[in-house]
Backbone as a ProteinNet text record, in pm:
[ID]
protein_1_A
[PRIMARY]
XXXXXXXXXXXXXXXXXXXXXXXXXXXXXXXXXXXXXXXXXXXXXXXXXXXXXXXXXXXXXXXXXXXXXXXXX
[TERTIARY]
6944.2	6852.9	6934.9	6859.9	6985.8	6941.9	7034.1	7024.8	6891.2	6843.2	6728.5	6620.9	6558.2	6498.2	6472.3	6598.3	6547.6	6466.3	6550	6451.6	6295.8	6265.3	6119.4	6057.4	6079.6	6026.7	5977.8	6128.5	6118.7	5979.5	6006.4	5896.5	5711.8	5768.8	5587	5547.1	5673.3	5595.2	5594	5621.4	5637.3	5462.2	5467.3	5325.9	5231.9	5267.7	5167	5114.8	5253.1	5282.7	5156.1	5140.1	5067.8	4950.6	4892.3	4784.5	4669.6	4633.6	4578.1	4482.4	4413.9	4338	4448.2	4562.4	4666.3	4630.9	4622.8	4622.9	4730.6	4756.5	4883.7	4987.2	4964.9	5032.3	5080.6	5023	5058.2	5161.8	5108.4	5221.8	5322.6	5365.5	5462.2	5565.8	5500	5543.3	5619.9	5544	5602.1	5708	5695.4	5802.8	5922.7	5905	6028.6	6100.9	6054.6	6087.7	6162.6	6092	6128.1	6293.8	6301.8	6417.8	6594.1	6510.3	6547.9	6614.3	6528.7	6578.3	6657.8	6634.8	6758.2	6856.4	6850.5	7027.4	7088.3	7041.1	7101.1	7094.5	7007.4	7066.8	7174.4	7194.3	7306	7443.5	7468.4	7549.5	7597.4	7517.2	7549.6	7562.3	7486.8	7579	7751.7	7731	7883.8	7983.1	7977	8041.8	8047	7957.9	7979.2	8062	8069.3	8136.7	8301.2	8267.8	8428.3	8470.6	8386.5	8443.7	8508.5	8423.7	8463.7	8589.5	8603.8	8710.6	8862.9	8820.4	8922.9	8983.8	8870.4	8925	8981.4	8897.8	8983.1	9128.1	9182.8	9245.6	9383.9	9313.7	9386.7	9400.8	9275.3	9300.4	9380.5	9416.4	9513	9676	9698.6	9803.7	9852.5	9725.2	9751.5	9808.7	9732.2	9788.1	9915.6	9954.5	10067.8	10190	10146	10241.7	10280.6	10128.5	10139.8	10217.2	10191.8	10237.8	10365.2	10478.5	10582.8	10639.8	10762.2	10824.5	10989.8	11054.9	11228.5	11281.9	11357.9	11433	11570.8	11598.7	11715.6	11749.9	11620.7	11594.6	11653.2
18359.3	18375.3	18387.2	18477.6	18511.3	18410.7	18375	18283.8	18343	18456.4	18475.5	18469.3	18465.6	18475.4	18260.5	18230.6	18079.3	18041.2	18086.7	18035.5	18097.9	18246.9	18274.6	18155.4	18103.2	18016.8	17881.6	17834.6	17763.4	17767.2	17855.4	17912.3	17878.9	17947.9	17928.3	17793.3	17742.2	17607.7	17502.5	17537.1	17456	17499.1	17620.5	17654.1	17581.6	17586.9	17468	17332.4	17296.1	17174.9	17124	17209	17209.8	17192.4	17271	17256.8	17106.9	17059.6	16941.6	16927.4	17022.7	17041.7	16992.1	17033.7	17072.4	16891.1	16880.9	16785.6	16740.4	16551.8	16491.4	16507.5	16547	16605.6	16639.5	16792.2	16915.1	16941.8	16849.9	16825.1	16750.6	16668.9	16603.8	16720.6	16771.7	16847.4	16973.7	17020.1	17113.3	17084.4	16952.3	16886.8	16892.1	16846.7	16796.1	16960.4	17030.2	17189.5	17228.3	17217.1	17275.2	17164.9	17049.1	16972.9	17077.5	17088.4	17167.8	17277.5	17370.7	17451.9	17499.9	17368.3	17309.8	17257.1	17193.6	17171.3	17332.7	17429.6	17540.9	17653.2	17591.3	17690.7	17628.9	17485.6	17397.8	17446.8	17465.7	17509.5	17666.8	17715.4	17915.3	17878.8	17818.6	17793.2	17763.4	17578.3	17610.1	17672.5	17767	17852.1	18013.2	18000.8	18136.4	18092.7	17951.1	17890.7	17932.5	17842.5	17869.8	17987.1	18103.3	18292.8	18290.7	18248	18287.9	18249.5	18106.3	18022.3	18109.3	18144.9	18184.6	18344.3	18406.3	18540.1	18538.4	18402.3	18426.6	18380.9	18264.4	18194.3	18366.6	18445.1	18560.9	18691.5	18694	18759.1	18663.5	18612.4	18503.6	18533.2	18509	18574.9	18686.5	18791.4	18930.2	19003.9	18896.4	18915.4	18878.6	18750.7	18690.8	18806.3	18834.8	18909.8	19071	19081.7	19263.8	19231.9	19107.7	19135.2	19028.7	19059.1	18982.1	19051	19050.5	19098.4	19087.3	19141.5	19110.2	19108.8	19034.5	18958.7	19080.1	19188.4	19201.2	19357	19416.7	19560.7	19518
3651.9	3763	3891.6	3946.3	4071.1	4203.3	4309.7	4392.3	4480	4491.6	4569.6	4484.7	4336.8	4245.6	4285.9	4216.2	4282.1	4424.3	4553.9	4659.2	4637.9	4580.3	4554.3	4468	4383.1	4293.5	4373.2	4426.3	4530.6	4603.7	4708.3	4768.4	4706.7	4610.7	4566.9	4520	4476.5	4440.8	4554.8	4677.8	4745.8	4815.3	4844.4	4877.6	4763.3	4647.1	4559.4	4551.3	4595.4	4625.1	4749.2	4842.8	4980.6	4942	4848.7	4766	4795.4	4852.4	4827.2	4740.2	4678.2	4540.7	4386.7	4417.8	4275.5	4215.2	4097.1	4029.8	3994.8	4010.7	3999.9	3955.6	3797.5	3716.5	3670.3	3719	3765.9	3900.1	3960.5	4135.4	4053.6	3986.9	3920.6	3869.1	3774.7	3698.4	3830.8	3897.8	3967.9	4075.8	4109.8	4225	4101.8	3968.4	3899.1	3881.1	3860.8	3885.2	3990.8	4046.9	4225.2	4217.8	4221.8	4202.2	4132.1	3975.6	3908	4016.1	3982.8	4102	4187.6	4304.3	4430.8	4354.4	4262.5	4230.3	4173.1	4115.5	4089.9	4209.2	4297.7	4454.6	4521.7	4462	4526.2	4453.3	4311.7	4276.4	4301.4	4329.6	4380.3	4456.4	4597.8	4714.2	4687.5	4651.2	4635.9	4517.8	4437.8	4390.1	4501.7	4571.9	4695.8	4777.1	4828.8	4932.5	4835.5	4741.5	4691.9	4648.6	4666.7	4640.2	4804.1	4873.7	5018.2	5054.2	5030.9	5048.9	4996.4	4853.6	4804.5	4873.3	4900.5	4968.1	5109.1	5153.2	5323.6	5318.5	5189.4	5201.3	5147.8	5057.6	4992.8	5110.2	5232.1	5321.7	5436.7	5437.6	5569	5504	5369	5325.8	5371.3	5328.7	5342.7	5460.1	5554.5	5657.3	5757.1	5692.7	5710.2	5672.3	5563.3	5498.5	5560.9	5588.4	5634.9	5773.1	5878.1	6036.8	5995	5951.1	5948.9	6029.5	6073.8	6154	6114.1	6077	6071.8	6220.8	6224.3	6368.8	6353.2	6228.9	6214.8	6316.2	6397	6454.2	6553
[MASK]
+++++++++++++++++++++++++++++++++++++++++++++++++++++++++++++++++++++++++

């Protein structure tokens, strides 16, 4: 499930949740979901954090490397 597929789900069950008709339950059942959920938008968050991390840390190199300069001209 892709990280925007989760917040939609999110989304609707939270609009359910609002529900003041929805039966106990059923609100049980859908809060324990929605939970569900947020911990796997919590993990794509941080697995994106750590793609990012890793490319700036691979573009800061890149760049170290491309603007060196020899002292020997």
């Amino acid at each position: 499930m892709t990280f925007e597929e989760i917040l939609k789900q999110l989304s609707e069950i939270s609009a359910s949740l609002e529900n003041a008709s929805l039966p106990l339950e059923e609100g049980i059942t859908l809060y324990g979901k929605g939970l569900e959920l947020a911990k796997q938008a919590i993990a794509a968050l941080k697995d994106a954090k750590g793609k990012i991390t890793l490319l700036t840390d691979e573009l800061g190199k890149l760049a170290d490397t491309a603007f060196s300069v020899d002292d020997d001209d």
